[in-house]
N, C-alpha and C positions, 0 to 999 in steps of 0.2 A: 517422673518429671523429665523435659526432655536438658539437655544437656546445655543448651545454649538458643536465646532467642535470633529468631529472624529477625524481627523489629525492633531494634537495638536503641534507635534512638530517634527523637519526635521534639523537633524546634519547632515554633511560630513566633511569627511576628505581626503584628499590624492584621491581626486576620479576624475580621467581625470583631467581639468584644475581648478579645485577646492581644495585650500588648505584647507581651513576651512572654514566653513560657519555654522551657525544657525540660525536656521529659525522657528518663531512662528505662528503659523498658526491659523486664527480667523474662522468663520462660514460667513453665508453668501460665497457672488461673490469676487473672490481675481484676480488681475490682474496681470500676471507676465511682465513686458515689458522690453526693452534693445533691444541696437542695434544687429545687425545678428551678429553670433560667438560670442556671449559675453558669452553665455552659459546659458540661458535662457531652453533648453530645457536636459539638462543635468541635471536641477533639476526632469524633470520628470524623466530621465531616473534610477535617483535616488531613486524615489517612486516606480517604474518599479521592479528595483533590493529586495526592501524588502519584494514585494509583491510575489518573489519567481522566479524573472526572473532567467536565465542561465547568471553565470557571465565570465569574461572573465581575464584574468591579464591584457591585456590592456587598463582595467579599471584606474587601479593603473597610479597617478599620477606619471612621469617620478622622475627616483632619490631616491623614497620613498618606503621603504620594502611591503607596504601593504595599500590598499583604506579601508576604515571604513564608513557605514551609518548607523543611529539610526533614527528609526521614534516611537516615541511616540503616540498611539492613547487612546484615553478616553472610555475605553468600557462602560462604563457607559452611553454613548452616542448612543452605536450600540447593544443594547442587544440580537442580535446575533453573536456579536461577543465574549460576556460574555457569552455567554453559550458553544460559543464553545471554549472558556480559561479552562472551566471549566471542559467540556467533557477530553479535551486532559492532565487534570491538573496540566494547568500551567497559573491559577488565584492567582490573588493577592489580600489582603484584602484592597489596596486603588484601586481597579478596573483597573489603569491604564495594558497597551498592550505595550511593551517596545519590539520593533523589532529589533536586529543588525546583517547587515552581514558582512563581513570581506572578505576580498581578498587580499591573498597574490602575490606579485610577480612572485612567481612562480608557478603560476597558483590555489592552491589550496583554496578554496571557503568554508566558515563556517558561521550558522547561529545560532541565538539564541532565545529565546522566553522568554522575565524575565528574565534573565540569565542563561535561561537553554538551554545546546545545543540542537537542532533540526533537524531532516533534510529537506532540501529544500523542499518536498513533503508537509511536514506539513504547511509553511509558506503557500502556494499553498489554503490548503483548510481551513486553517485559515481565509485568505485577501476574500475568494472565496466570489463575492458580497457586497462585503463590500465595497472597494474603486474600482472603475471604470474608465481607461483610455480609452481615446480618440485621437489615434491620429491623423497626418496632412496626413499621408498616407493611412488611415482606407478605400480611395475611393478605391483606388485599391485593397483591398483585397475583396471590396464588388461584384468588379466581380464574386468571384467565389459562383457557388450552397450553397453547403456547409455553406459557409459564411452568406449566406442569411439568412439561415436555422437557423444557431446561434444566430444570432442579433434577428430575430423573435421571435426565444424558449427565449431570454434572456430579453428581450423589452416585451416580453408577461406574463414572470411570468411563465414558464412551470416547472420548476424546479419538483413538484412532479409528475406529467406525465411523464418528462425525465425517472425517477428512476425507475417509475415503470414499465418502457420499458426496461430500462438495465436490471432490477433485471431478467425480466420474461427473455430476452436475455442471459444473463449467465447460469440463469436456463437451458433454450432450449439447448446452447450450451456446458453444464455438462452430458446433457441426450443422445447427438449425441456422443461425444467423448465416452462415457459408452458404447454406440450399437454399433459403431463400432469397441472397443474390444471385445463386445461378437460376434460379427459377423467375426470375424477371427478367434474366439476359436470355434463357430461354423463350418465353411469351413472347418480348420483343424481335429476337433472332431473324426470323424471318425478313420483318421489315428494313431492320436494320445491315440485316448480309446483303439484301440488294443494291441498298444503297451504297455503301462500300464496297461493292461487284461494279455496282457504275462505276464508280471514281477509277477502279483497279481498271477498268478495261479502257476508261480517257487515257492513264498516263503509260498501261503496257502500249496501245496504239501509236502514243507518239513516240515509242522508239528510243528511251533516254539513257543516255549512256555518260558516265562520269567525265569521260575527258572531251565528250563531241559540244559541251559547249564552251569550253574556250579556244579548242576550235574554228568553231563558228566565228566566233569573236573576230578573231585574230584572219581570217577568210574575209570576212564584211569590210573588216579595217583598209584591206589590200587592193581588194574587187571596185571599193569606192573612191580609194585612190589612184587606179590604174592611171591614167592621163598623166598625172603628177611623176608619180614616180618613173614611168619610160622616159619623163623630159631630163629627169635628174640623171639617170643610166646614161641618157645619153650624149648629155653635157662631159659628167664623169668619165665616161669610157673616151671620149674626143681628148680630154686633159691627161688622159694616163696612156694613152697608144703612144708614145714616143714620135711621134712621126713631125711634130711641129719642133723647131730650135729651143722653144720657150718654154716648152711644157715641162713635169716634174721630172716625169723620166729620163728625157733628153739631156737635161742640165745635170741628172743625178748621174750619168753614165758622163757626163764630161770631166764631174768630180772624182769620182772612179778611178778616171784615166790618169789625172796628177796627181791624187794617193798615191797611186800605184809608183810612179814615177820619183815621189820623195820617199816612201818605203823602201824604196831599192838602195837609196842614198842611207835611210837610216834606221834601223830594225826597228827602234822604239816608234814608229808608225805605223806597224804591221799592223794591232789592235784596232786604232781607227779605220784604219782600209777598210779589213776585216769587215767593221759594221758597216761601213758606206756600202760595202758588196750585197751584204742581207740584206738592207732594206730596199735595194735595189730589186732584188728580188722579192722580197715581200710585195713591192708596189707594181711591179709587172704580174703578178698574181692574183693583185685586186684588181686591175685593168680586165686578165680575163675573165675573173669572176665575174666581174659588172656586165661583161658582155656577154656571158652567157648567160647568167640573169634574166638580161633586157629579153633574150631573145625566148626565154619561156612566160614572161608577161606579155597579156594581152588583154585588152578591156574587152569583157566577158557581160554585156548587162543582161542575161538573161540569169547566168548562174547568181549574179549579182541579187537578183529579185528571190530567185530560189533562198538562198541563206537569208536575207532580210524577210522573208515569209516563216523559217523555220524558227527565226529569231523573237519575231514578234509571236509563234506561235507559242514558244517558250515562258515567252516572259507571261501574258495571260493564262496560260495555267500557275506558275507561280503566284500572280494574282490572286486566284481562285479560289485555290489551296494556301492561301497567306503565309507562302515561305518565299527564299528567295529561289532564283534561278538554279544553284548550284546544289540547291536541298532538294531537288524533285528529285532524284533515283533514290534519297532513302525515304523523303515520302509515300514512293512507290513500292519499298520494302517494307514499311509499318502497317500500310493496308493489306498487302500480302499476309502478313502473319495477323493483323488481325481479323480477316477473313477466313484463315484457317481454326482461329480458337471460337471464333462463334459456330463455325464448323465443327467442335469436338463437345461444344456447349452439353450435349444431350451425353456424350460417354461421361462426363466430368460429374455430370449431375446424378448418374450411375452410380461412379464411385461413391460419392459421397452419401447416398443412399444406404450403400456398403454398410460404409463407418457409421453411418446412424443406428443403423440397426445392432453393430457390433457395441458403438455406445450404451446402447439403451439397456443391452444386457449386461452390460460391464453394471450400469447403476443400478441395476435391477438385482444383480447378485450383492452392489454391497449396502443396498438399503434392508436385502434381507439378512442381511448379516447381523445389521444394525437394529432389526427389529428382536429378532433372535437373544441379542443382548441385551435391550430393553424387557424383552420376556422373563429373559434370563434373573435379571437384578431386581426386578418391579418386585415381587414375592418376598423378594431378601429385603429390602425398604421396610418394606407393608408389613412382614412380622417385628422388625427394630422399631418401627415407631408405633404398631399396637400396644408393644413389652413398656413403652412409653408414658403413652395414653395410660395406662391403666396406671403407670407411676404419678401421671398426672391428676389422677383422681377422674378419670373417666374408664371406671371395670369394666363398663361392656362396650365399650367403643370399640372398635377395628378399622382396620384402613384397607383397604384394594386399589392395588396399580391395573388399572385395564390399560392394555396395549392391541387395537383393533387397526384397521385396514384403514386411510382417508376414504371418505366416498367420493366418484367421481362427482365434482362440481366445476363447471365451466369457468369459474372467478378464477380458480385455482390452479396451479400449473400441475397437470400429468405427473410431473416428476420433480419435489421440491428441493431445495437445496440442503434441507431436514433429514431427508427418506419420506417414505410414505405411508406415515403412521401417527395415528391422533391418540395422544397420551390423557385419561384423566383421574384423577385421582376421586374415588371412589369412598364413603364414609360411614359407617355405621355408629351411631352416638349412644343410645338404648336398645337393650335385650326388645327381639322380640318385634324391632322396626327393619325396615327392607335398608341395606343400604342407597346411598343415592350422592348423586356425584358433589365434591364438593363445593361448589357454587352454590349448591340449594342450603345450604347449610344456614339458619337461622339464628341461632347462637353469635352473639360478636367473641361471646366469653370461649366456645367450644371453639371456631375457629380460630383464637388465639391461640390458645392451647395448642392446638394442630398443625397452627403453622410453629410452632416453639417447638413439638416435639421432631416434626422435619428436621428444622435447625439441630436440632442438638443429635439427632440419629445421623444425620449427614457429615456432621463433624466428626464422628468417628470413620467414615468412610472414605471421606474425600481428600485428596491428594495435598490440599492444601495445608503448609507450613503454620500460618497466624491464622487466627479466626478472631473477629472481631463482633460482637455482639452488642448490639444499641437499645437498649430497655426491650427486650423480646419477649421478658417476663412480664409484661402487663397483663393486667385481667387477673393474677394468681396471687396465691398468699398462702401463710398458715403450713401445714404440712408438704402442700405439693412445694411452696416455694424451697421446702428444707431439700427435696427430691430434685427438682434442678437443680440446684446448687451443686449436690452433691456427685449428678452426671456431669456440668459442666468442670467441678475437680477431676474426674475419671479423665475427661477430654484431654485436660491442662495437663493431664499426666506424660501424654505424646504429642502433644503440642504447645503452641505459643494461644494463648487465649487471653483477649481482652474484653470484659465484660462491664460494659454500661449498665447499672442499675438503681432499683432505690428499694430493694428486698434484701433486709437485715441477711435473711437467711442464706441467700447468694452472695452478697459481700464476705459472710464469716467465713463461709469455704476455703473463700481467694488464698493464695499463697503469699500476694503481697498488694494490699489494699491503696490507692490512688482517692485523696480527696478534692474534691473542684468544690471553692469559693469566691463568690462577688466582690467586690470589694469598689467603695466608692469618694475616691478623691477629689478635692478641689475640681465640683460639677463632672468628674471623669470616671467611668467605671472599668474595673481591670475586674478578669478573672485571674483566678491563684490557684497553683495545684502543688499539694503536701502529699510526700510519703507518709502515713500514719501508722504509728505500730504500738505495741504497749498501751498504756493509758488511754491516748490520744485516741490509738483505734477502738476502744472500748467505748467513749465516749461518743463516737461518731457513729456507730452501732448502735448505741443506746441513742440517739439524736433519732435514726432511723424507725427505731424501736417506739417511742416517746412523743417525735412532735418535739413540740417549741419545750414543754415541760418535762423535763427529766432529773427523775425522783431514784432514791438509792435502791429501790427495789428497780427500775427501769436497768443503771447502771450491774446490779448482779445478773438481770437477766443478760445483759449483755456479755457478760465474763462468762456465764455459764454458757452460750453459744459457740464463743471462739474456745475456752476450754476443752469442750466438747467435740471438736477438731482433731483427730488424733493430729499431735504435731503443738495443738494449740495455738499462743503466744506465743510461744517459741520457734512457730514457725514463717515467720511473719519476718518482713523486713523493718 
């Protein structure tokens, strides 16, 4: 028996016909049983929801604003599922995995992770592997390919071969999406580089250069004001030649002279002299500037027309091209290089040709890898669940994994994200008949069977922690049911196993037996769930055994059941 359960513990509240419930969950084979509608499998659906199911508001128990489920697991127990608290982090220093979702009435759905919200997705690949459902319907899904294909990849242990199918798959399908936009910029190319050859050869012709047009600007400004500006020169330079009484210079050289004169008298005047002197000279300086200024302006209206042609030339390509004026030399750089890469269009589409091809083999080797493996394990399945079958009370049944080639089919992609390989499970039910895949299977009662012996061949194989099992046993009774039972204790021995049922013979097994009852208060119905042990388990076994009526001989059949247990009563919580 394993040492300690992963699914340690299972709270509801308000959820379908569940008001409250807590539930402690041991290791080893656990038995769920109760009569039908008691709600017996609402527990799974329970475990179902934390492990990241789609939830629904008619979840929510009638009347009550909101359903509530807490599952407790012991990472400690699943050290893959500590390592992945830890990746995602949201580990805790006492190791415990504290799950809650929440559903409100009105539809909306919240989960958590240690008290931290999460979204659904992560619950998803947090549980991924870890706890394992089974359910009473699982036969019917097994009709399909697909399905087949799952349970084998997941029954096998494929998990790193899946990935490195996907990875090389996405890869591949990164590389197709790429070539097919080069391969439209190619088709296009043509039309498209000339057109961007025109624009490039409008804006190299006009010649553009970063500082020539403010420049121009500042030329235009000058050239249009020539008249103006020579009257001001020359007004200017007449006020600053010294040569009138009145003017600045004149009177500022007179000032000069009686600085000069009270300095002499008193040092503390040196300082003003001083500036009276510079600016005198500053302003005979602007005098000659202006005049030689004036004498390089000259109204010019030809150049004048030039720049106001180059200007307006300007500005209408900016137009054009809907930038401004001072954006056309890097718009004239963007068509440059983009000229050049529709120019490289055909080496680019080369490469990638390249990497298609190195892709294709990269998936190619590890879909066969992956098939390889499926090879590998399909045989090892196929004799566990025949050794099954025949415990199941079908001796000449047999099972075969065929693992074949897909055919090409145009629906289909080349290279799927699977590998490229069609799983189906193969069946022989009677000595002496051919076998034939199991879809054709005619039996409701043999397919039951067959998908139960799966189930319970897979739990000993598969990586997963808890395994959880939802009435799987339908369809069985009598001796075989004593034979399940008795694999599913073998199971419970290395793992956590929960098992829904209503077969005396698989509840006596259980290590520690779980009863679910209705119960109906003031127009309200509640389910109730009892640990049962002693007496009480004897009586619910006989319940099982019996129907409504149970007679003292029903009752010792029931004690000589669990007796019969090595371990017995006594082993029982």
């Amino acid at each position: 028996m394993p040492e300690s359960a992963v699914l340690a513990h299972l709270a509801i509240r308000d959820f379908a016909i569940v008001d409250r419930l807590d539930l402690d969950l041991g290791p080893g084979l656990t038995a769920l049983t109760g009569e039908t509608g008691a709600g017996k499998s609402i527990l799974v659906d329970a475990v179902v929801l934390v492990l990241g199911a789609r939830a629904s508001p008619d979840m929510v128990r009638p009347g009550q604003a909101r359903a509530e489920i807490t599952a407790v697991f012991d990472a400690a127990s699943a050290p893959e599922l500590a390592s992945r608290l830890t990746q995602l982090a949201l580990d805790t220093e006492d190791g415990e995995c504290v799950v809650r979702r929440m559903i409100e009435a009105e539809g909306r759905s919240r989960a958590f992770v240690n008290g931290r919200p999460v979204p659904v997705q992560t619950l998803r690949e947090l549980c991924h592997g870890i706890v394992e459902v089974h359910s009473q319907h699982a036969h019917h899904s097994l009709m399909q390919p697909e399905n087949q294909r799952r349970l084998l990849d997941a029954l096998g242990g494929h998990d790193p071969e899946l990935a490195a199918v996907r990875e090389a798959h996405a890869s591949l399908t990164s590389l197709e999406r790429r070539r097919e936009s080069l391969l439209g910029a190619f088709e296009e190319r043509e039309s498209r580089a000339d057109y961007l050859r025109f624009q490039l050869e409008e804006l190299e012709a006009a010649g553009l250069s970063e500082t020539e047009i403010d420049a121009l600007a500042a030329e235009q400004r000058r050239l249009a004001n020539a008249q103006g500006i020579l009257e001001s020169c020359a007004s200017l330079s007449h006020a600053l030649s010294g040569e009138e009484p009145d003017d600045p210079v004149s009177r500022l050289r007179e000032s000069l002279v009686r600085a000069e004169r009270v300095a002499a008298l008193d040092p503390g005047l040196e300082e003003p002299t001083r500036l009276i002197a510079n600016a005198l000279v500053e302003l005979e300086e602007a005098g000659r500037a202006i005049r030689h200024y004036r004498e390089s302006v000259e109204a010019a209206p030809e150049r004048l027309e030039e720049v106001e042609a180059r200007l307006a030339l300007l500005h209408d390509l900016a137009r054009k091209y809907r930038v401004r004026v001072a954006e056309l030399p890097r718009r004239r750089e963007t068509l440059r290089g983009e000229v050049a890469r529709l120019a490289s269009v055909e080496e680019e589409l080369a490469a990638v040709d390249a990497e298609l091809a190195r892709a294709r083999r990269d998936y190619d080797a590890a879909a066969l890898a992956l098939r390889r493996r499926r090879e590998h394990s399909g045989p090892a399945l196929a004799h566990a669940v025949t050794e099954l079958l025949r415990d199941l009370g079908m001796p000449r049944a047999a099972l075969e994994v065929r693992v074949c080639e897909l055919s090409a089919d145009a629906s289909e992609p080349a290279r799927p994200p699977h590998g490229r390989d069609r799983v189906e499970l193969w069946v022989r039910t009677n000595a002496g008949h051919e076998a034939a895949p199991l879809a054709r299977i005619a039996s409701g009662g043999e397919l039951s069977r067959i998908s139960l012996a799966l189930h319970v061949a897979g739990a000993a194989r598969t990586g997963s922690s808890t395994l959880v099992f939802d009435e799987v046993d339908v369809g069985i009774g009598g001796g075989v049911a004593e034979r399940v039972g008795r694999r599913l204790r073998e199971v419970g021995a290395s793992k956590q196993v929960l098992c829904v049922t209503h077969l005396p013979q698989i509840a006596a097994r259980a290590t520690r037996h779980l009863r679910v009852q209705k119960r109906e208060t003031d127009n309200t119905t509640f389910t109730e769930l009892d640990i049962v042990s002693g007496d009480e388990r004897v009586a619910e076994i006989a319940r099982m055994l019996g129907g409504v009526r149970i007679t003292s001989r029903t009752l010792a059949h029931a004690r000589e059941m669990l007796t019969g247990e090595p371990g017995g009563l006594s082993g029982c919580d």
